[in-house]
C-alpha positions, 0 to 999 in steps of 0.5 A: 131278266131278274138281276139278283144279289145274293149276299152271304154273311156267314163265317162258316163256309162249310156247315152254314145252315143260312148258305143252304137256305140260300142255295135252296132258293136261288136253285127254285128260283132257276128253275123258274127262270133259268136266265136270271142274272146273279151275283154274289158278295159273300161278306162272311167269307170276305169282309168289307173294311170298316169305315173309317174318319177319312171315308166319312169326310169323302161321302160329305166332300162339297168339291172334286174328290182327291185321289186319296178320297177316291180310294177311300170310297173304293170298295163302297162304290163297287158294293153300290154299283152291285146293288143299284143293278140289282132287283132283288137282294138275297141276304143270308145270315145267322144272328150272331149276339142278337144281331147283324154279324159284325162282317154284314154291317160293315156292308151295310155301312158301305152301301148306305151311303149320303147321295148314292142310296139317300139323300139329306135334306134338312127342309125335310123338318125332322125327317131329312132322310130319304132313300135315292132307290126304289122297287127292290125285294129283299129275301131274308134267310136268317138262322138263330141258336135260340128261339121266341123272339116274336112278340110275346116269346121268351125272348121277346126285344133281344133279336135285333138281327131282323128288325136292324135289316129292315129299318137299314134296308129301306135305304138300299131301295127295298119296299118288299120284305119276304122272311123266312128264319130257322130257330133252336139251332143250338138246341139241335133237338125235334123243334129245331127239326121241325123249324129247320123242315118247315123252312127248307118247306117255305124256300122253294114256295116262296122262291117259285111265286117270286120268281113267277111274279118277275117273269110276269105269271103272278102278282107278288104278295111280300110283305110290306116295309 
């Protein structure tokens, strides 16, 4: 049975382009396997706090943790423990001033987290990161009001929505990337259409060949970190 975390980070609860994606899948996904395990954290409705002084010297504590440091670390554990049962990771989520939602990084920063989800080692030499999990797929489903943030675009180095998620979540345990993005939202014209078609095109495709791979049918074929 595939566990799966879906993690919704848009503020719009109603009208979200990212949800639907998302819906869209998990629905192709079931349909495959309908016993798969899912759940759901949806930051954009329900924000996790910001770390803080106090949570950062409770992730670096040499000795038993107080009770104090116990509830600082809280929230972070219980978004860990959802991610380590997790196999594969659902993320939703617009791009919001050329990046993360500021609600997503706040889960980022939770759960990437020294001695949960990776180690420091400074005999490492210049590289003493190095993540604790391992095997997990990440589906991206991102919508952007502009467009042309691919190499060569018009906008080309101002999305940092992507290229953030996949630098962060090899730190969360992904060594599989599978994207699929909506562009011209806020043009709302035929490219936007056909972007958005093309996409709703790609979901279930992608959502069936995975989910076929999980129970054993195929080979996956997402992309590599």
């Amino acid at each position: 049975m595939t566990r799966i975390l879906r993690i919704d980070a848009s503020a719009r609860t109603t009208s979200s382009v990212t949800r639907r994606m998302a819906n869209e899948f998990l629905g192709a996904w079931l349909s495959i396997e309908p016993c798969a395990s899912i759940m759901h954290r949806d930051v954009g409705a329900e924000p996790p706090p910001i770390i803080s002084a106090d949570w950062i010297a409770a992730c670096f504590a040499k000795e038993k943790l107080t009770t104090q440091q116990r509830v600082a670390l809280a929230v972070s554990d219980q978004l860990i423990d959802e991610l380590e049962r997790a196999d594969v990771l659902v993320m939703a989520t617009p791009m919001y001033n050329y990046g993360m939602p500021a609600a997503l990084k706040a889960w980022f920063d939770q759960v990437v987290r020294v001695n949960r989800t990776f180690s420091f080692d400074l005999a490492r030499g210049d590289r003493p990161l190095e993540p604790i999990l391992h095997g997990k797929t990440l589906v991206l489903l991102t919508s952007w009001g502009e467009f042309g943030f691919e190499f060569g675009g018009i906008n080309e180095g101002s999305g940092h929505l992507v290229p953030h998620i996949r630098t962060a979540s090899k730190y969360l345990g992904v060594e599989f990337i599978e994207h699929i993005g909506v562009q011209f939202q806020e043009f709302a014209d035929h490219r936007y259409d056909a972007s958005l078609a093309a996409a709703f095109d790609a979901i279930p495709k992608t959502a069936e060949r995975l989910a076929r791979s999980c129970v054993g049918e195929v080979d996956t074929s997402a992309s590599l970190l």
